[in-house]
C-alpha positions as CSV (number, residue, x, y, z in Angstrom):
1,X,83.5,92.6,91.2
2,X,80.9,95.9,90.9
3,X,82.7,97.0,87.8
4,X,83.3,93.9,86.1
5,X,79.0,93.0,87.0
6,X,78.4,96.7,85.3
7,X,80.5,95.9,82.2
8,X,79.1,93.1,81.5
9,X,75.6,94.5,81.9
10,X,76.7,97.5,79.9
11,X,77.6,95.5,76.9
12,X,74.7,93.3,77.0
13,X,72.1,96.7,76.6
14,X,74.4,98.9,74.8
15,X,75.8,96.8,71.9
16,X,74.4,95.2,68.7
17,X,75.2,92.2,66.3
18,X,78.6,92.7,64.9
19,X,79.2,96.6,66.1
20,X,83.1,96.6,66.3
21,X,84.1,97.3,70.0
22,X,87.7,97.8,70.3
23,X,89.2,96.9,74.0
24,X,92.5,96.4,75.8
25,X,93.2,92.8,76.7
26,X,93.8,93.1,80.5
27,X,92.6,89.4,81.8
28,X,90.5,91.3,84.3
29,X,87.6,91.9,81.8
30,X,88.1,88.7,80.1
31,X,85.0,87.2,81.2
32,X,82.9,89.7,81.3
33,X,83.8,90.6,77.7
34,X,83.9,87.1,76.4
35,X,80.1,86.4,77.8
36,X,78.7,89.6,76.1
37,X,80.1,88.6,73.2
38,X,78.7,85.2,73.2
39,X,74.9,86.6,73.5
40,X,75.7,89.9,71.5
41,X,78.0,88.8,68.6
42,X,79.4,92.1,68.4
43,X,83.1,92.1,67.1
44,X,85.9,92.5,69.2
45,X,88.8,94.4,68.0
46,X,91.6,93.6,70.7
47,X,94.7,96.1,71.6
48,X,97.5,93.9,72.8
49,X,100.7,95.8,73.6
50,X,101.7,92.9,75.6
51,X,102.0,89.1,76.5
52,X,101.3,89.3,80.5
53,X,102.0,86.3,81.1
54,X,105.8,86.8,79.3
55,X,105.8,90.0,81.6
56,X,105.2,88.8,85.4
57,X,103.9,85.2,86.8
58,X,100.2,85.0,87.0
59,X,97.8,82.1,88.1
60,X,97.0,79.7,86.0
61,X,93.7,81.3,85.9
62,X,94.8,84.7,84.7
63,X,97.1,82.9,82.1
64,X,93.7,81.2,80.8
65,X,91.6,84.6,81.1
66,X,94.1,86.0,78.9
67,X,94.4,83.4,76.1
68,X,90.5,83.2,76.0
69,X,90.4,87.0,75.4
70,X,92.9,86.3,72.4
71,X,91.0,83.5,71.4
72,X,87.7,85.4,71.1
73,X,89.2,88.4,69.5
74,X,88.0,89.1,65.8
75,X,91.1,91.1,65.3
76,X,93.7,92.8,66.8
77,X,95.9,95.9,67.4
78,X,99.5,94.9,68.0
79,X,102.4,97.4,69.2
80,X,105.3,95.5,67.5
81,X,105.7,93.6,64.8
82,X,107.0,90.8,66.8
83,X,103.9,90.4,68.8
84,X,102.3,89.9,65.6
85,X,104.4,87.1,64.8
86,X,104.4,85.7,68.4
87,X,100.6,85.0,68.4
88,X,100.8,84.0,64.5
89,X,97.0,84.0,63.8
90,X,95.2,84.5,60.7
91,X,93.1,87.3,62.0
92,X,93.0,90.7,60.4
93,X,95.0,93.0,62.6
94,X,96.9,96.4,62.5
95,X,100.6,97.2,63.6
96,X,100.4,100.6,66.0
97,X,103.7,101.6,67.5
98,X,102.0,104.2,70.1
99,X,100.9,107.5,69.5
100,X,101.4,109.1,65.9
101,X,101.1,112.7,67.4
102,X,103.3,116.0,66.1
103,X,104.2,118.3,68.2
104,X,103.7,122.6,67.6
105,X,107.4,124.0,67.1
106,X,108.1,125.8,69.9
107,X,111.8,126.3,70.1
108,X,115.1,125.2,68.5
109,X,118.2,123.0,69.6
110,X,120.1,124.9,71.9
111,X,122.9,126.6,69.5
112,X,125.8,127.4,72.1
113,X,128.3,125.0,70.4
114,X,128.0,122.2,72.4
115,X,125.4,119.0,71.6
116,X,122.6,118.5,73.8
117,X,121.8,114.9,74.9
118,X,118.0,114.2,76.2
119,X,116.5,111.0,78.6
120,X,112.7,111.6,79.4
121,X,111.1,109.3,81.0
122,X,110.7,106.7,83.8
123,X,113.9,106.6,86.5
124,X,114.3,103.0,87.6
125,X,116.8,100.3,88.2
126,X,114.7,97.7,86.4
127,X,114.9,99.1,83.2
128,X,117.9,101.4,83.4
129,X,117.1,103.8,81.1
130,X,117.9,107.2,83.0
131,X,121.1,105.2,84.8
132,X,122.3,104.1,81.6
133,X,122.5,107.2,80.1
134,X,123.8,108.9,82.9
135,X,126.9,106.0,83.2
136,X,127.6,107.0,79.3
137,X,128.2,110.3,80.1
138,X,131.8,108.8,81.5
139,X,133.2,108.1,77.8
140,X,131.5,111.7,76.7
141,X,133.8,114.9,76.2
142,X,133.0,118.5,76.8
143,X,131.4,118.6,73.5
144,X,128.5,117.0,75.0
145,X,125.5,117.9,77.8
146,X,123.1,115.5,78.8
147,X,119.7,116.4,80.1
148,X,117.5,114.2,81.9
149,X,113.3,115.0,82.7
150,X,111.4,112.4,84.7
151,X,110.0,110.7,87.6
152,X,110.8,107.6,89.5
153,X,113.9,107.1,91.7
154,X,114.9,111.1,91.4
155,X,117.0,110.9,94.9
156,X,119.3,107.8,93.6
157,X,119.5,110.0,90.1
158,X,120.7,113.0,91.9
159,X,123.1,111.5,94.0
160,X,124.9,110.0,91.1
161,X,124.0,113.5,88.9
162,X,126.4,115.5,91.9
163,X,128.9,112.6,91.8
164,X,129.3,112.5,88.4
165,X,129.4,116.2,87.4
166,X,132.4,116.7,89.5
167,X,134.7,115.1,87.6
168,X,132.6,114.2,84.2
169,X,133.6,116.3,81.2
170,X,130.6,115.7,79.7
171,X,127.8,117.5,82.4
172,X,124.7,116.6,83.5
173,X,121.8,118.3,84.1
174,X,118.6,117.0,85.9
175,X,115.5,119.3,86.0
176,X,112.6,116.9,87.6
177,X,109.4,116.5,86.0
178,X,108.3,118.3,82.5
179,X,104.4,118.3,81.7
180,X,102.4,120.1,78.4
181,X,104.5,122.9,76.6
182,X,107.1,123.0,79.2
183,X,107.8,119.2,78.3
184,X,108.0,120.2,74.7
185,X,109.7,123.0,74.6
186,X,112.6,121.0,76.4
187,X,112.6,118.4,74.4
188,X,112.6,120.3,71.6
189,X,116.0,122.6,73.2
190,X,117.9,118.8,72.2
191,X,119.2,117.8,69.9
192,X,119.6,113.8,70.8
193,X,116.7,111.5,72.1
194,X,118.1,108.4,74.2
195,X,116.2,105.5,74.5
196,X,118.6,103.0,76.8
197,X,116.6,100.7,78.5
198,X,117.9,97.6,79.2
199,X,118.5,95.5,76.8
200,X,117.2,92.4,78.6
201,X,113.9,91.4,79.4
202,X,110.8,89.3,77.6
203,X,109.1,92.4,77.3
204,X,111.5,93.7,74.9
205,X,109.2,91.5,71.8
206,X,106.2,93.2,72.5
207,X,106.7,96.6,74.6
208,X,107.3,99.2,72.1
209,X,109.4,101.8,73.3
210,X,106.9,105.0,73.0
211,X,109.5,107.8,74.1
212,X,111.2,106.9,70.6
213,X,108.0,108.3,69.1
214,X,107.8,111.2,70.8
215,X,111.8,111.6,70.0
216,X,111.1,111.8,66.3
217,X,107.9,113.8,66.7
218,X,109.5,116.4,68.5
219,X,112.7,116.8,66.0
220,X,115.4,114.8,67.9
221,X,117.7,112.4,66.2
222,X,117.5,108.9,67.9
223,X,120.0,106.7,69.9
224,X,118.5,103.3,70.8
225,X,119.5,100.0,72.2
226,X,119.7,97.2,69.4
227,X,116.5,95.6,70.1
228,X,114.5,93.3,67.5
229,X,111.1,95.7,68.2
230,X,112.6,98.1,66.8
231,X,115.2,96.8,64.2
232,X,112.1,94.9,62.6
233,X,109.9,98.4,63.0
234,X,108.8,100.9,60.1
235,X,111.5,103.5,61.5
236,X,114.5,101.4,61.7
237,X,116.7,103.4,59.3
238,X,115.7,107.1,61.3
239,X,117.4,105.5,64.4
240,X,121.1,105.4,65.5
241,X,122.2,102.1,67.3
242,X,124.6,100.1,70.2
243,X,124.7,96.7,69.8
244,X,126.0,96.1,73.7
245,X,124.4,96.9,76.6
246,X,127.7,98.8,78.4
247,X,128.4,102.6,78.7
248,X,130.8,103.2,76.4
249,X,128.7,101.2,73.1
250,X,126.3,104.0,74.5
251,X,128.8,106.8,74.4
252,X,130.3,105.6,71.0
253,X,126.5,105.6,69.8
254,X,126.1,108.9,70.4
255,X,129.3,110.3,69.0
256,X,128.5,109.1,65.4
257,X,125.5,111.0,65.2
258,X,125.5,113.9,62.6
259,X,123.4,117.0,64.0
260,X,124.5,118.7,61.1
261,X,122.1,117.1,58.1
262,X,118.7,117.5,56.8
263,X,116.2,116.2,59.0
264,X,112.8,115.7,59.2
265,X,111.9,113.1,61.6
266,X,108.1,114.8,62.0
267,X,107.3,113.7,58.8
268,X,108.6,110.2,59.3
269,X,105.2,110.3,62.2
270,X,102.8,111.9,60.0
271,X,103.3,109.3,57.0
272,X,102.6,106.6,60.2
273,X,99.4,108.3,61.2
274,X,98.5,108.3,57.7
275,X,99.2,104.5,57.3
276,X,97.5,103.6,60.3
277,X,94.2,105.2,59.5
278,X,94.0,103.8,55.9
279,X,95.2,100.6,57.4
280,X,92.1,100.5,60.4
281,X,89.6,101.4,57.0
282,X,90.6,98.1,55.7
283,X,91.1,96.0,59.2
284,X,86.8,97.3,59.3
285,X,86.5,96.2,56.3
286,X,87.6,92.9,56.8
287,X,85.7,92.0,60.0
């Protein structure tokens, strides 16, 4: 209540008549937001990455908190291009994936003959996206090593790593949690991204997934899920698809990906930075 009494109050002395304030559209600081904007008529730019309410079950109240906050926005920030077309407004607004960052080259794919698979991130049952990959593995030959960095439900991941390897052709290596150039430099040792969430979920129209940014920033070729997010995106052609949520559409994925031709996914990121920041020029310019 402090914090929402302080922004509020914040706003009120520290803003002007149509300064653009940009903010994230958590219902929380929907009213204290939408009443400085009423006496202040600054203009909001909001960053919506996702529909809440198509997320989790709120209150009624929340649901209203975060409709007003739409409502009051002067324009937007979308992750996906579906969002976009979910809300359907006529407001200015700017499509941003996530974060349009290159990385320094530190090293280069592992060269010891064999391909070298990579999962980073989250390690949970709700998405799947570490236990997906790791299930693949079981229509993967020799050929093929899968690494996997992250946090989450490590001990389950383990169990099934020790399980697996002893009679997987393809192996599997967990090493925990990666962080700065130690996170780079391993991603960069791959030579395959996976992004295997599941394939269910309502979040799947607006969450963008970030790790296939960081993927392509980092060098990788990309295996993803068949999802409209990122069918309908700007890098659609770059990525390598399964149409089926099962293991083996995984594993078959993954085995007609060619490590062996020109590629330059970094540049593919750069060109979206550049878009973006022409792009947010004109959004200013319309507001």
């Amino acid at each position: 209540l402090f914090t929402l009494v302080w922004l509020f109050f914040y706003l009120l002395l520290n803003t002007k008549k149509d300064e653009i304030i940009i903010a994230y559209h958590v219902q929380w600081i929907s009213l204290p937001i939408r009443a400085a904007k009423f006496f202040k008529r600054f203009k909001l730019i909001l960053e919506v990455e996702e529909i809440y309410q198509d997320v989790m079950k709120f209150s009624d109240r929340f649901v209203v908190w975060e409709n007003k906050l739409i409502d009051n926005a002067d324009a937007f920030l979308y992750s996906t291009d579906l969002l976009k077309k979910k809300l359907a407004n006529n407001k200015p607004d700017v499509v941003i994936y996530g974060e349009y960052h290159n990385y320094n080259k530190l090293t280069d794919p592992i060269n010891d003959g064999k391909i070298h698979l990579l999962y980073a991130g989250i390690i949970d049952d709700h998405k799947r996206g570490a236990f997906n990959s790791l299930e693949a593995t079981k229509y993967l030959s020799e050929k093929y090593v899968l690494h996997i960095i992250g946090f989450g439900q490590v001990g389950k991941l383990q169990e099934m790593v020790n399980e697996y390897n002893k009679t997987n052709e393809c192996k599997i290596i967990f090493d925990g949690l990666k962080s700065g150039n130690e996170y780079i430099e391993y991603c960069q040792s791959c030579h395959i991204g996976l992004s295997t969430q599941s394939m269910s979920g309502e979040y799947l129209e607006s969450s963008f997934p970030s790790k296939l940014l960081s993927y392509l920033a980092m060098g990788l070729r990309v295996v993803s899920c068949e999802i409209k997010c990122v069918t309908e995106s700007k890098i659609r052609d770059v990525i390598s698809y399964y149409s089926h949520d099962n293991p083996s559409d995984i594993a078959e994925a993954i085995r007609k990906v060619n490590i062996n031709t020109d590629y330059e996914s970094s540049k593919i990121i750069q060109g979206l930075h550049e878009e973006f920041v022409e792009d947010v020029k004109n959004l200013i310019n319309k507001i």
